[in-house]
N, C-alpha and C positions, 0 to 999 in steps of 0.2 A: 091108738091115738086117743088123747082123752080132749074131749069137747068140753070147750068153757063157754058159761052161759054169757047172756048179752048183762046182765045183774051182775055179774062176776068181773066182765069188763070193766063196766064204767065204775066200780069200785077200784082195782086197778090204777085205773086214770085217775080217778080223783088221789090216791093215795100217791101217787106219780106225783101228781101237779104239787100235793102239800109240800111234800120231801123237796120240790122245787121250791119252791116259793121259802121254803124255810133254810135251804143251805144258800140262797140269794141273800135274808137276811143277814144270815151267819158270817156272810162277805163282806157286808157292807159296814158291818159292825167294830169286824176286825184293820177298816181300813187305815190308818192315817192321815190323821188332816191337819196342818201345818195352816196357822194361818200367816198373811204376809207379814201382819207385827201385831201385837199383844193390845197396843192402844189405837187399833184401829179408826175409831170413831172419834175420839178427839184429834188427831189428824185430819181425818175429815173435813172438820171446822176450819182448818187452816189451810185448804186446798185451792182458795182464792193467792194466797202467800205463793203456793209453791208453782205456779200458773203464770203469776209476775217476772218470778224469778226463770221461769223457762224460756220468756219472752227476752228476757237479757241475755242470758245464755245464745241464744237464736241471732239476736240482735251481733252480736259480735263478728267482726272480718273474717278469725280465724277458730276454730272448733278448738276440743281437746282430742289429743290424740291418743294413740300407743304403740308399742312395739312390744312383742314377747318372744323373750330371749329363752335358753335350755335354763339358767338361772335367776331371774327376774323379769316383771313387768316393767317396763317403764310410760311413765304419763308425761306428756307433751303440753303445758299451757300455753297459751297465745301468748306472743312478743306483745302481744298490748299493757302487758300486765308486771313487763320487766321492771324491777326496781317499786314494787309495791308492795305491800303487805298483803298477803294473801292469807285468809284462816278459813278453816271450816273442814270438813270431814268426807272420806270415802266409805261407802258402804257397799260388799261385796254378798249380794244377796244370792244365794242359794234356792231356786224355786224348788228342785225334790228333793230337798233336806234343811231344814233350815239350823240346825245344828253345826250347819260348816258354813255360816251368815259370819261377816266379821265385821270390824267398823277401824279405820286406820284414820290417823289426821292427816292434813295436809301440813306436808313440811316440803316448802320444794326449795330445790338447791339455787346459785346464780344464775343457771341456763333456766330457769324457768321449768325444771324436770321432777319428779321423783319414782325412786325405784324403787318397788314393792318384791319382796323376794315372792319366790313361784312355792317355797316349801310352808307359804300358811294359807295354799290353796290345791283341794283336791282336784285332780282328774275331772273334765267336762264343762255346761254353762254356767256363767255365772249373767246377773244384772249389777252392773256396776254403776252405782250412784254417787254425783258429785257436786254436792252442796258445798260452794265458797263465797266468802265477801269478801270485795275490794272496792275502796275509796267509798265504804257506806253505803254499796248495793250489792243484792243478793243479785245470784248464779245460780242452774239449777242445772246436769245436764246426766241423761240416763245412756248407757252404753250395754249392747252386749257383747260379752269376751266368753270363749273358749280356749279352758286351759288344755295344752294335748297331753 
């Protein structure tokens, strides 16, 4: 049996620890990091706006809803809004890929509905956001959905 000195160890260890410490870097380098959206910071500025518009959303009798069929979403707006103009935009945000992030307008039908087909979203979560104005006040309302 060959005996190693106590010099011999702690060289060892320290040579341990670097290899460590340096495939940690190695890891973290190789990570991906998605940020939520490119203009972060000027968003920012306008987080008083989208705070308003949450409080109107809230404010209302009845929520938005959904149903997911084997071929379509569908979105449910409140009967408040029958017979109104409704405009503004869904945003389907992808938290571990934002490459499968998408943006659809708001077009809804006379029931106050629209169907978003299921094949321009992958498998898993999504944060579904939905910014609309009617009668010249903003809405703001954040949902999570899971596609199966």
């Amino acid at each position: 049996m060959i005996k190693i000195g106590w010099g011999t160890k702690v060289a060892l260890l320290y040579i341990g620890f670097v290899l460590l410490i340096g495939s940690m870097i190695a890891m973290c380098l190789n990570q991906k990091i998605d940020l939520v959206c490119e203009d972060y910071y000027q968003k920012e500025l306008l987080f008083q706006d989208k705070i308003d518009e949450i409080k109107n959303a809230n404010a209302l009798e009845e929520s938005i809803s959904h149903t997911i069929t084997e071929t379509n979403m569908e979105l449910i707006f409140p009967t408040i809004f029958k017979g109104e103009d409704v405009a503004g935009k869904i945003l389907f945000f992808r938290p571990s890929d934002a490459s499968k992030d998408f943006t659809t307008p708001i077009q809804l039908d006379e029931r106050e509905r629209q169907n978003i087909a299921l094949t321009n979203f992958s498998k898993g979560m999504y944060k579904m956001q939905i910014s609309w104005n009617a009668n010249d006040i903003g809405y703001f309302d954040e949902k999570v959905i899971v596609i199966p």
